[in-house]
C-alpha positions as CSV (number, residue, x, y, z in Angstrom):
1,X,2.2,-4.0,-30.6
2,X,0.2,-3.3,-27.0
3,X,2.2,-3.5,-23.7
4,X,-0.5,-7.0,-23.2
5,X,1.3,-8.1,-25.9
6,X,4.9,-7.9,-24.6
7,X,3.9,-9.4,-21.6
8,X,2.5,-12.3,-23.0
9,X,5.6,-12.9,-24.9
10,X,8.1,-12.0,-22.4
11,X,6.2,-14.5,-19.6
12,X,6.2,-17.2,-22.6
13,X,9.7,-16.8,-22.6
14,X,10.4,-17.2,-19.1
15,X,8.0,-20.3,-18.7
16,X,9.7,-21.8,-22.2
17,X,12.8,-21.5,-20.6
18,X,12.3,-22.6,-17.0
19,X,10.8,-26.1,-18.3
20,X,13.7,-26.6,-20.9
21,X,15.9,-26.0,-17.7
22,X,14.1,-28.3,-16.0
23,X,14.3,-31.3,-18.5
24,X,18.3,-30.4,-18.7
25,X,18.6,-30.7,-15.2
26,X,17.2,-33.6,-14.7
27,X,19.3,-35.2,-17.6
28,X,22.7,-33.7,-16.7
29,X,21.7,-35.0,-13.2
30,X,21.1,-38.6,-14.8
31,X,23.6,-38.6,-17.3
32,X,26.6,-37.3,-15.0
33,X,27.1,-34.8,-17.5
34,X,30.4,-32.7,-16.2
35,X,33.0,-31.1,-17.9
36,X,35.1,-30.7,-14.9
37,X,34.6,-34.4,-14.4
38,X,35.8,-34.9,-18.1
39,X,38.9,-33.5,-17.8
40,X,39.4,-35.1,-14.3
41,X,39.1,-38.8,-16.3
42,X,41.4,-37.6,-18.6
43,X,44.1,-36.5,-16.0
44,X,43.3,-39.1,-13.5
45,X,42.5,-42.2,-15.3
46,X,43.0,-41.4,-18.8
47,X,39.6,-42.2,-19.5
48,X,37.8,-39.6,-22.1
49,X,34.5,-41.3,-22.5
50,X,32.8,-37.9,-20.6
51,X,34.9,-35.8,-22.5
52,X,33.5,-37.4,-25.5
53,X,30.3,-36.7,-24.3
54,X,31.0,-32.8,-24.2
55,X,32.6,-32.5,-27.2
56,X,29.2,-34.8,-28.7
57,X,27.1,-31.7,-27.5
58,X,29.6,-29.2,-28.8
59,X,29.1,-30.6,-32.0
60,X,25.1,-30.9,-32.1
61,X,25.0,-27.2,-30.5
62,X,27.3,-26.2,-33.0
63,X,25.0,-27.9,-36.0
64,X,21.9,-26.4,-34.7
65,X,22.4,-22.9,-34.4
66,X,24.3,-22.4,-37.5
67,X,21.5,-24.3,-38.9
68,X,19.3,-21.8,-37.3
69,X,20.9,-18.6,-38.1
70,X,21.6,-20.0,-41.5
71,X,17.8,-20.2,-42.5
72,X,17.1,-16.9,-40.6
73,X,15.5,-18.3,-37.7
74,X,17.6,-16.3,-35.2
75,X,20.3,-13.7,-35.8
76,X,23.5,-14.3,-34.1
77,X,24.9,-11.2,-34.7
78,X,23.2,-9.4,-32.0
79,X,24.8,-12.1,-29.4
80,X,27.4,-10.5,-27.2
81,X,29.7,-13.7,-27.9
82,X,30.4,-12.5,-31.8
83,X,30.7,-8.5,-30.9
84,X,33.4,-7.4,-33.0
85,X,35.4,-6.4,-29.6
86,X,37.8,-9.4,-28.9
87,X,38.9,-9.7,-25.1
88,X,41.4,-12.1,-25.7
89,X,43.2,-11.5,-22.7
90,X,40.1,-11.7,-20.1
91,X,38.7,-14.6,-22.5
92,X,42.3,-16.5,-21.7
93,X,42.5,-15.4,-17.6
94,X,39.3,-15.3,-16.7
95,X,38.8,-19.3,-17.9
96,X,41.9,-20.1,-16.4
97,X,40.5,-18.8,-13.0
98,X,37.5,-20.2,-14.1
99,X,38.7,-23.5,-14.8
100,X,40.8,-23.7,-11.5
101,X,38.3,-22.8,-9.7
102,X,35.5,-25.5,-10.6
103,X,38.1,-27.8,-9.6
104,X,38.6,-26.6,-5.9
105,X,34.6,-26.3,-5.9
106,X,33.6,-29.7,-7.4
107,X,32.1,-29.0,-10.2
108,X,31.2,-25.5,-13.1
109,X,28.2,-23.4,-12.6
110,X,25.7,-25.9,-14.0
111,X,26.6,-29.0,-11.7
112,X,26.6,-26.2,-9.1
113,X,22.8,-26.1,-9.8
114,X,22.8,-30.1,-10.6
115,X,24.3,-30.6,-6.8
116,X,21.9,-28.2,-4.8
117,X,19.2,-30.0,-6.6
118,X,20.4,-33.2,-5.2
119,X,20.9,-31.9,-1.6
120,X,24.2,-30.4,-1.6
121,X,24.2,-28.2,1.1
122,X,28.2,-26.8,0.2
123,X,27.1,-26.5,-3.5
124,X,24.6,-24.5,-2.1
125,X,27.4,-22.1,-0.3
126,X,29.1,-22.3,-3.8
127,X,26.1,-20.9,-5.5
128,X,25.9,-17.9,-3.0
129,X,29.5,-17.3,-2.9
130,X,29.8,-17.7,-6.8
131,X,27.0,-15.5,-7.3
132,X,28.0,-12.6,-4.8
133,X,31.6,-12.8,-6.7
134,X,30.0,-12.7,-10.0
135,X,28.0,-9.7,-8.9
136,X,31.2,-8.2,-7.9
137,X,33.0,-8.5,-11.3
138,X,29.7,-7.1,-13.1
139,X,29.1,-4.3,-11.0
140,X,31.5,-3.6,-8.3
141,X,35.4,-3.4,-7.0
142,X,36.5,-6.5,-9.2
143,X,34.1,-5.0,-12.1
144,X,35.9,-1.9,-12.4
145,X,39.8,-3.7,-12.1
146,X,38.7,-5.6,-15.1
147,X,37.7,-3.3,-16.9
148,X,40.5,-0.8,-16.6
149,X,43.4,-4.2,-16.8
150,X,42.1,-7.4,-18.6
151,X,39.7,-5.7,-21.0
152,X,41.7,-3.1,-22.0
153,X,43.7,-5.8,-24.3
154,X,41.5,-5.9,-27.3
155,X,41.2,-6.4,-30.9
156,X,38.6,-5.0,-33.1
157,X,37.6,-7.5,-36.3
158,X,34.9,-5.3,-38.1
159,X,32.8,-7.8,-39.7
160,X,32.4,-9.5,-35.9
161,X,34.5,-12.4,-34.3
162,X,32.4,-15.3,-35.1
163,X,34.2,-17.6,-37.9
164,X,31.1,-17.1,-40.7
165,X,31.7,-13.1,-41.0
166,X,35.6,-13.6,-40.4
167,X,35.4,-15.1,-43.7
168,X,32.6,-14.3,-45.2
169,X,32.9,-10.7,-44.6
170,X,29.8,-7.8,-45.2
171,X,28.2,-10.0,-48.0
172,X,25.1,-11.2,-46.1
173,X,24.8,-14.4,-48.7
174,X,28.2,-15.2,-48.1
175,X,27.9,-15.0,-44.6
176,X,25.3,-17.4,-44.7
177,X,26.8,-19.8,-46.9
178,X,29.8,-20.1,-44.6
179,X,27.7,-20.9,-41.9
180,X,26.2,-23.9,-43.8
181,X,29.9,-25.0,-44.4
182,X,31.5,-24.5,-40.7
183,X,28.3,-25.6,-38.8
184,X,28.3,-28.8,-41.1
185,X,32.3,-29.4,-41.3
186,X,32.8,-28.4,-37.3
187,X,29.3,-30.0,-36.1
188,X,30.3,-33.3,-37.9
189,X,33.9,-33.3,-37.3
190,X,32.8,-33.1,-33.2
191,X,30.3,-36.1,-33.3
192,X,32.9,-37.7,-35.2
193,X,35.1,-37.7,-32.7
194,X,32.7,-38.5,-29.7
195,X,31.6,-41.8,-31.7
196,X,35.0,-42.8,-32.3
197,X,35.4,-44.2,-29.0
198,X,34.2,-47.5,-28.1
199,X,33.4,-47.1,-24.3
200,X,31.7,-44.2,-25.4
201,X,29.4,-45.7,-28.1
202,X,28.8,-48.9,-25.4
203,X,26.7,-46.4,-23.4
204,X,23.4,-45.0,-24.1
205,X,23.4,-42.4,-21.5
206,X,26.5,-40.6,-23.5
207,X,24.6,-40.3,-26.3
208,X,22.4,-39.2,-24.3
209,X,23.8,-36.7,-22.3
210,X,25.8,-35.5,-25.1
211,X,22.6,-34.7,-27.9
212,X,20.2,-34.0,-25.1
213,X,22.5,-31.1,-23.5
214,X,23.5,-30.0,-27.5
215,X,20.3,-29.4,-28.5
216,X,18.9,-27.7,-24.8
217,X,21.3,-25.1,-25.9
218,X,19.6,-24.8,-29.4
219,X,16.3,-25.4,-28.1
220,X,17.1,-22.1,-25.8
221,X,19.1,-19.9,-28.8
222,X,15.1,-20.7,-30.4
223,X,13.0,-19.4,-27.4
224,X,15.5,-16.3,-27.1
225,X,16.1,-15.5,-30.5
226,X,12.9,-16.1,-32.8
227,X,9.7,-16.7,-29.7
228,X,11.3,-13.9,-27.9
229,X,12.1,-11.3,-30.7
230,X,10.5,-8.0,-31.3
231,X,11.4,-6.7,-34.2
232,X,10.0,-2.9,-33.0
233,X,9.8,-2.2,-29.9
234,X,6.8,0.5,-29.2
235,X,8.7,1.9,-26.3
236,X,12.5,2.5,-28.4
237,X,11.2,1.8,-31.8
238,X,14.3,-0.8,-31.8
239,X,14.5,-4.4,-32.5
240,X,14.0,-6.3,-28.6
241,X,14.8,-10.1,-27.2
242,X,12.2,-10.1,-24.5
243,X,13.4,-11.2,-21.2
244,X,17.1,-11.4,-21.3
245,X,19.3,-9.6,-18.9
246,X,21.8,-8.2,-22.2
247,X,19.0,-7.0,-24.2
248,X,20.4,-9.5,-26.9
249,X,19.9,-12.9,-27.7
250,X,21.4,-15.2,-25.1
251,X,21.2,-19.3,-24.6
252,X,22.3,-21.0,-21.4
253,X,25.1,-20.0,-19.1
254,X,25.4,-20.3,-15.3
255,X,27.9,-17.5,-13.8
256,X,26.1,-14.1,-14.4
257,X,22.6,-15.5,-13.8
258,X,23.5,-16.8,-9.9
259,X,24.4,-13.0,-9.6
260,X,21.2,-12.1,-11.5
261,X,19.0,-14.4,-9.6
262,X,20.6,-13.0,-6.0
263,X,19.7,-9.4,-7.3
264,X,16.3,-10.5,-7.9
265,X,15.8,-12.0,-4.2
266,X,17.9,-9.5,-2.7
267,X,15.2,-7.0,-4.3
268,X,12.1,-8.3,-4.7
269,X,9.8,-5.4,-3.6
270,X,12.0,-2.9,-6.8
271,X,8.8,-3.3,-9.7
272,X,12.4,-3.4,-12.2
273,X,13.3,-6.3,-11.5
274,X,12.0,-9.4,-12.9
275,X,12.2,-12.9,-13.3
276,X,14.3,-13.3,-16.6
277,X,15.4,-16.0,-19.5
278,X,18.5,-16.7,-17.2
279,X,17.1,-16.5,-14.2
280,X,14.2,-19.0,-14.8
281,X,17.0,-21.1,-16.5
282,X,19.4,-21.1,-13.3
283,X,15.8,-22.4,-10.7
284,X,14.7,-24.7,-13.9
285,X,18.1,-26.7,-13.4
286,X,18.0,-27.1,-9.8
287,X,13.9,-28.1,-9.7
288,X,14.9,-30.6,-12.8
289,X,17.5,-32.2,-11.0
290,X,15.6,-32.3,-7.6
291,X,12.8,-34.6,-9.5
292,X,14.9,-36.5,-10.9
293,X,16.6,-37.4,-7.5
294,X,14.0,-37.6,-5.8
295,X,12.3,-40.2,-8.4
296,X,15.5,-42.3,-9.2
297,X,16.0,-41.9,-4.9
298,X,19.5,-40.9,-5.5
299,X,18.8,-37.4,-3.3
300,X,20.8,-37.1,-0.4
301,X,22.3,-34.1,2.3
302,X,25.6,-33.5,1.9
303,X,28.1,-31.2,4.0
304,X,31.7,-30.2,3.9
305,X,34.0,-32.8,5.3
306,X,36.3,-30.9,6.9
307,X,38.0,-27.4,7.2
308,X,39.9,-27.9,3.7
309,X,37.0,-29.2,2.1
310,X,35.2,-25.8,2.9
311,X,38.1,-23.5,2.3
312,X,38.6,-24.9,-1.2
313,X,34.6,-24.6,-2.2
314,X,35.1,-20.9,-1.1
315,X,38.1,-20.0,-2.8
316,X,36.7,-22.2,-5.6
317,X,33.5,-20.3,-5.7
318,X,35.3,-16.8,-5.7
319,X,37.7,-17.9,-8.8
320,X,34.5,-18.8,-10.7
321,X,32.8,-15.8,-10.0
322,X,35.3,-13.6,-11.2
323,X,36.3,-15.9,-14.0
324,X,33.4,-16.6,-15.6
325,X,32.3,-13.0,-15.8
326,X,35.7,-11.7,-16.8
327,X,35.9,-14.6,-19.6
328,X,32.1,-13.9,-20.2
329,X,31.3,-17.5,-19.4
330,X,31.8,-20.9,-18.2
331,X,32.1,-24.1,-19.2
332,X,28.7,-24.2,-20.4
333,X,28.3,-20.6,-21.3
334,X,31.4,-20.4,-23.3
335,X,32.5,-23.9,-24.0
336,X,28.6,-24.7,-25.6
337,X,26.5,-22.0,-26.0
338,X,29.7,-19.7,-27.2
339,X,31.0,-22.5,-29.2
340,X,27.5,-23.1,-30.9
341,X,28.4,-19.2,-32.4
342,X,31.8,-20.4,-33.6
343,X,32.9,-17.3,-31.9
344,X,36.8,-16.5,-31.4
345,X,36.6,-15.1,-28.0
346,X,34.8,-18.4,-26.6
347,X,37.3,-20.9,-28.4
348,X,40.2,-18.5,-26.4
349,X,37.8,-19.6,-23.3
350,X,37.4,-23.0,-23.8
351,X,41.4,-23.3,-23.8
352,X,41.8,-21.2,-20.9
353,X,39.0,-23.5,-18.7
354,X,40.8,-26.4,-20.0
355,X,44.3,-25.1,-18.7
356,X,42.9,-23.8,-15.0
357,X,41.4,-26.9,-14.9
358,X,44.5,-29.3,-15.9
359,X,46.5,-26.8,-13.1
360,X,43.8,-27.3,-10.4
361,X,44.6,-30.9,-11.0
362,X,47.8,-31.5,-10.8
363,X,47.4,-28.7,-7.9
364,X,45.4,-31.4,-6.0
365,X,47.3,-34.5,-7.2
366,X,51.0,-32.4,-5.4
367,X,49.1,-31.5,-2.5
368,X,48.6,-35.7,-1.6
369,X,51.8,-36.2,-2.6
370,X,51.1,-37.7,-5.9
């Protein structure tokens, strides 16, 4: 394969993945898909119709790419999220920082991008603050504490940490049989349980929101791991997945790329650096939701309301930073795209999001006397 060639692909990749962004975007923007919102209903109104709506694109993620990596279209065991290395302990903290911190900040990673797209100018802080922590945790001061504290407790699983070769161990056929059977028991079992509400079923942008966000992740797991694989490399002679920042297959997710997409501005003129999967993914979701508000007239400035309002965005943009690279995720890298993998180390995640999040609550609802 010619360098022409790899360049081709690679810029079909970006493009592939900006205008997926884009539509997802735009449909989180219209759908109010949030899951800091979802567990907010829960807590403050007992309402889990947006909950409902995660969990629906938990389950069509999860049915996809098993589907996908069951008939060989991608191969999920070159995803960072099944590595046989468990982090269990910076899986569990770094969500729970995570989790409390998209509380203080109004909103994850993804309605980060949603917001600046509809004129938040303070998501717009968040994003820089977010992504300057996030740098930090990959790279720099906090990188280095992590990786001498929180990673250090670890379990190895040989076969990989993803349920299919927990169980089904070495044997490739058996591996791929369990995948049928999880993808189709767990998939179901999720829309299931999203349809089983009636105020949920009542609406049409929760099924939307739900299947439309499920299958962008899928949609993405495709572009990555079958448009953009290279199964030789001329340059290492090594299987490739054009134009991902890990080198490995990779869907959406929204802490490491604000860091990534920084890096890139910060150094344009370094020939290096270029525009990648997540980094066209990160701008897709902010242009996606900017049309959208701009055609449904629903864009608007916004600014910090006071002091408070600006010192909790701050320290919530921090705690995601360091969270979501420490747990290797957010809400939407971990709690969909990790989930779609059925991958122990994002379910330990999902928990830990959940928990910050319920804290950050209760947090706010003491601190007005509640």
């Amino acid at each position: 394969m010619q360098e022409a060639d790899l360049l081709s692909i690679q810029s079909t990749v970006v493009w592939l993945s900006f205008g997926l962004a884009v539509l997802l975007g735009a449909l989180m923007q219209r759908t109010n898909f949030c899951t800091m919102g979802a567990i907010a209903d829960i807590i403050n109104m007992g309402d889990w119709s947006r909950m409902r709506m995660w969990v629906l694109a938990i389950g069509v993620a999860i049915l996809g790419t098993q589907a996908l990596a069951a008939s060989g279209q991608i191969d999920l065991n070159n995803s960072f999220y099944t590595a046989p290395n468990l982090l269990w302990l910076s899986t569990l903290v770094g969500g729970a920082l995570f989790g409390f911190g998209m509380v203080l900040a109004s909103g994850c990673g993804s309605k980060t991008l949603v917001r600046i797209g509809n004129g938040s100018l303070k998501s717009l802080i968040v994003f820089v603050v977010l992504g300057l922590f996030a740098y930090m945790t990959l790279r720099g001061v906090f990188g280095v504490l992590r990786v001498s504290t929180l990673d250090q407790a670890a379990i190895t699983l040989a076969n990989g940490q993803d349920l299919p070769r927990l169980v089904g161990g070495k044997a490739a056929e058996a591996v791929q049989q369990w995948r049928w059977i999880f993808g189709l028991g767990l998939g179901l079992a999720a829309i299931a349980f999203a349809a089983a509400g009636r105020d949920f079923r009542s609406s049409l942008d929760n099924w939307l929101g739900g299947i439309g966000v499920g299958l962008a992740i899928v949609g993405l797991w495709y572009i990555s791991g079958h448009i953009g694989f290279v199964e030789e490399h001329p340059k290492t002679l090594e299987a490739a997945w054009l134009a991902t920042n890990s080198g490995r297959i990779e869907s959406f997710t929204f802490v490491a790329p604000m860091a990534y997409t920084l890096e890139l501005l910060m150094l344009w003129s370094d020939k290096s650096k270029i525009v990648t999967l997540a980094i066209a993914s990160t701008l897709g979701m902010i242009v996606g939701s900017f049309v959208y508000s701009l055609a449904s007239r629903q864009f608007r400035f916004e600014g910090f309301a006071n002091t408070e309002d600006t010192a909790n965005h701050l320290v919530g943009a921090a705690l995601m930073g360091v969270g979501g690279v420490t747990a290797l995720g957010c809400t939407v890298g971990q709690g969909l795209t990790g989930l779609s993998t059925l991958a122990l180390g994002s379910m330990l995640a999902f928990i830990g999001i959940c928990a910050g999040a319920i804290l950050a609550l209760r947090y706010q609802m003491w601190r007005v006397g509640l």
